[in-house]
C-alpha positions in Angstrom: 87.6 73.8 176.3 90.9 74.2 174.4 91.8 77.9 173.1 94.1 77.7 169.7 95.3 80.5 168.0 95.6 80.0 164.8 98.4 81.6 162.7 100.4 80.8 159.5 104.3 80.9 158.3 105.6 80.7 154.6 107.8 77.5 153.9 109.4 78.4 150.7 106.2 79.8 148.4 103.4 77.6 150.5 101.9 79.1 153.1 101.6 76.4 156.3 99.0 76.9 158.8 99.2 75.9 162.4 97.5 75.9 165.5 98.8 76.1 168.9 97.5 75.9 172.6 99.3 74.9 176.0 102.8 75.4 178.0 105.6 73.5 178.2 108.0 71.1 176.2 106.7 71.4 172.5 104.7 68.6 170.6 104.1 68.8 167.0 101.1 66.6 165.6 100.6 65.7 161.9 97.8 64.7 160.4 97.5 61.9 157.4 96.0 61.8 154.0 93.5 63.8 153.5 92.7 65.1 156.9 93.3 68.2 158.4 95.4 69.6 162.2 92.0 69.7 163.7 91.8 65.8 163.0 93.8 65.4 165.9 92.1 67.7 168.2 90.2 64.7 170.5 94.0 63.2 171.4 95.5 66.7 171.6 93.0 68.8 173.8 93.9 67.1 176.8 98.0 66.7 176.0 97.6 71.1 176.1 97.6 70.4 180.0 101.2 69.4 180.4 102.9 70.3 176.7 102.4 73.5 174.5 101.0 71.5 171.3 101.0 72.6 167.4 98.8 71.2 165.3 100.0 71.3 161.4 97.7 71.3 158.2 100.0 69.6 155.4 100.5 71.8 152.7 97.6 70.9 150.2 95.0 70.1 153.1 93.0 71.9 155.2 93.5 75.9 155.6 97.3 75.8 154.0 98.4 76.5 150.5 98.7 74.3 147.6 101.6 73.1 146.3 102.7 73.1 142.5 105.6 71.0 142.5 107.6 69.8 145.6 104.8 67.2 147.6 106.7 64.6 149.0 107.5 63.7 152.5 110.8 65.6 152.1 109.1 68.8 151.2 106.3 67.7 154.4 109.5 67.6 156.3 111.2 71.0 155.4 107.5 72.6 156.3 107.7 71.3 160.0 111.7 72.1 160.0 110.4 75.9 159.1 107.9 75.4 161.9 110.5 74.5 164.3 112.7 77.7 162.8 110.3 80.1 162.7 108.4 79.5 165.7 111.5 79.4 167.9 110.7 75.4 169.4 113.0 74.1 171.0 113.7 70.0 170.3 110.0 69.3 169.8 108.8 66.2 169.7 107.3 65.4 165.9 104.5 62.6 165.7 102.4 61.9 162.9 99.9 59.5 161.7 100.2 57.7 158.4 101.4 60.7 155.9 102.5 62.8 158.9 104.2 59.3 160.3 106.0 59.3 156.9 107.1 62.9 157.6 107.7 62.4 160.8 110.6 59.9 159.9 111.9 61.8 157.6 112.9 64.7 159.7 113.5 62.5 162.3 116.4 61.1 159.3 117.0 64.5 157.7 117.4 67.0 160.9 117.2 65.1 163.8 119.5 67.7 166.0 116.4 69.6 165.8 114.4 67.2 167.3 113.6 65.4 170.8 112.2 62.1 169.3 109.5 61.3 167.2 106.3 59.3 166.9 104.7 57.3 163.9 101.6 56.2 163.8 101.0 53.4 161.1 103.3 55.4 158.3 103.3 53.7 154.8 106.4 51.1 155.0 106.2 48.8 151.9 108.4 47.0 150.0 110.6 49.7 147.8 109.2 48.4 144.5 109.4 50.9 141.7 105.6 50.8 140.0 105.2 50.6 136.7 103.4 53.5 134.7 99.8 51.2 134.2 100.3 50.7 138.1 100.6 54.5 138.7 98.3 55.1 136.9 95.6 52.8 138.4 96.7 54.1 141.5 95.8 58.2 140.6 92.5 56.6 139.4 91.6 55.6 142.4 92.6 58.2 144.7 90.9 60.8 142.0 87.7 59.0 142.3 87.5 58.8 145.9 88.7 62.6 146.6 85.6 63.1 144.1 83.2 60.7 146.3 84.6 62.5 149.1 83.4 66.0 147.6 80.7 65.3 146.1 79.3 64.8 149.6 77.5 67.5 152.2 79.1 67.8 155.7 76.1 66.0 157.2 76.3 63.3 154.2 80.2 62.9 155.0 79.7 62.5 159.2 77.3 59.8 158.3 79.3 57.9 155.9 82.8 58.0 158.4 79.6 57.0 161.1 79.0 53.8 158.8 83.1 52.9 158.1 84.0 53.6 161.4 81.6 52.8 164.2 83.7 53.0 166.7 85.2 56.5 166.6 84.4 59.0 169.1 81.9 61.5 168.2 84.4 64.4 168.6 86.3 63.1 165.2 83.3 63.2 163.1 83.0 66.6 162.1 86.7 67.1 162.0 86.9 64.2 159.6 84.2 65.2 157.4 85.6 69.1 157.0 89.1 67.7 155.8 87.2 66.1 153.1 86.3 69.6 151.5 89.3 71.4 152.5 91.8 68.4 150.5 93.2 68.9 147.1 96.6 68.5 145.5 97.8 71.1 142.4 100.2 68.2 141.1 100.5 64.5 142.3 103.3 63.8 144.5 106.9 63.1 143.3 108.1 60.4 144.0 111.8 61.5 144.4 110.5 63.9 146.9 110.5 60.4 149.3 113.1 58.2 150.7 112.3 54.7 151.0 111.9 53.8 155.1 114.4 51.3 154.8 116.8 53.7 153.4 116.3 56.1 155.9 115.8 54.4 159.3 119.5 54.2 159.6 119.8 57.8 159.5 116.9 58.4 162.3 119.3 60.5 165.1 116.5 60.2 168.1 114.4 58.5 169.9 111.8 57.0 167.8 108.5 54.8 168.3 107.0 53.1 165.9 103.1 52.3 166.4 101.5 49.5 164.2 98.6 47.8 164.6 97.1 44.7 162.7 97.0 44.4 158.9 94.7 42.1 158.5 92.1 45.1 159.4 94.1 47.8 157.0 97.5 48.6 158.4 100.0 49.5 156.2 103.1 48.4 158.7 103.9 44.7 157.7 105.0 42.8 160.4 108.3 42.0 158.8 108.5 45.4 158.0 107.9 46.7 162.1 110.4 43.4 162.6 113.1 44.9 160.2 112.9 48.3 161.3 114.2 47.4 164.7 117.1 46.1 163.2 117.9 49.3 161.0 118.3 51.5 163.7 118.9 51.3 167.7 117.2 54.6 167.8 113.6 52.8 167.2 111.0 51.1 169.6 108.0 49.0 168.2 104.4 48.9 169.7 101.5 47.1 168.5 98.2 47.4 169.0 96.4 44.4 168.3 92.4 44.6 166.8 92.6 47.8 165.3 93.6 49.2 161.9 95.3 52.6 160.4 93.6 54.6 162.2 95.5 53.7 165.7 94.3 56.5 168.1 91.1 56.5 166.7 90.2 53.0 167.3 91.8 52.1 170.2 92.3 55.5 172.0 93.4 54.2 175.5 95.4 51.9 174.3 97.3 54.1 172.1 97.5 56.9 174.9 99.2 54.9 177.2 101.6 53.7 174.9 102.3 57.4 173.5 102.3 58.7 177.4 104.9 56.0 178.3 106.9 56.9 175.3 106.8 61.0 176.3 107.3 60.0 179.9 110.9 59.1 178.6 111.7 61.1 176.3 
């Protein structure tokens, strides 16, 4: 069994809490929406054994602080680069899933001399339409209602419905899942300024860089023209796919995703 010691650092007025556990080259994993650093605990346990990992919880989820204004994938980004700072790391490699993918890119864009290379898991790259104010507003509806559903649920009430939407996940990301529901809460919505669109800022991506996406017919959120283009923005980026599976990559297909990550790291 894994030992983490937990700790936390300040990134401008939020505190950020992490977990670390291992030796060697540094990994740093970020969660997605809504989840927590623990959330990635079943792939991360047994990485430990060759790499010092650091699990991140976002600002706004799980044990760190909330965030009045400043919640966009840039200010994600400046949290890990603190990480980095504070901690001492030295060229980590950054992977993230979905939100933390989004991060992930962005640092990967915005500091990459402090990096090694990154991973993204399934990070949100859709066509850069601006919404329109009904469409945001729709949009808040919905998350608000489900971050209510979400709450409104005990722990054992929670493990039972991720049980019934995801019937193939490994036991060990049940409970993990189901805590990050309770923990979750913005102070303000996110900014949208506080983002760069990916196709502006795939260009600027300074390592190397794999992109995972899976199918979206079963809920990615990587078009295929959109994996397709991003090869052509940047020499720096690689482009897996794992076929049958949705947004949640590692989760579904865990092997398959392992070996593609390991291959990747094996490199780099």
């Amino acid at each position: 069994m894994t030992t983490w010691q937990s700790a936390t650092i300040m990134s401008g007025d939020v505190k950020i809490r992490y977990q670390r556990a291992g030796n060697g080259a540094p990994i740093i994993l970020a969660h997605g929406f809504s989840d927590n650093g623990d959330c990635w605990k079943a792939f991360a346990e047994p990485l430990t054994a060759t790499y010092e990992v650091i699990l991140i919880d976002a600002r706004n989820h799980g044990q760190s602080g909330k965030a009045r204004q400043g919640n966009g994938a840039i200010d994600q980004a400046n949290d890990v680069k603190e990480l980095i700072t504070q901690l001492g790391l030295i060229k980590p490699v950054v992977m993230g899933h979905s939100m933390g993918a989004q991060m992930a890119m962005h640092a990967a864009g915005l500091f990459p001399e402090l990096l090694r290379a990154v991973v993204m898991e399934d990070p949100p790259m859709f066509p850069d339409v601006v919404p329109t104010a009904a469409e945001i507003a729709a949009g808040k509806a919905r998350r608000d209602s489900w971050i209510d559903s979400m709450k409104a649920l005990s722990h054992e009430q929670l493990v039972l419905r991720c049980i019934a939407e995801n019937p193939t996940w490994r036991a060990e990301e049940l409970h993990h899942w189901a805590e990050s529901k309770h923990q979750f809460g913005f102070v303000n919505d996110p900014e949208p300024a506080r983002t760069i669109h990916w196709q502006k800022l795939i260009p600027q991506i300074g390592v190397p860089a794999l992109l995972i996406g899976s199918d979206p017919s079963k809920g990615s959120i990587v078009p295929a023209a959109a994996a397709a283009e991003a090869r052509t923005l940047s020499a720096q980026i690689e482009v897996a796919l794992v076929r049958n599976v949705g947004h949640c990559i590692r989760r579904e297909a865990p092997l398959q995703y392992s070996a593609v990550v390991h291959e990747f790291l094996r490199r780099h």
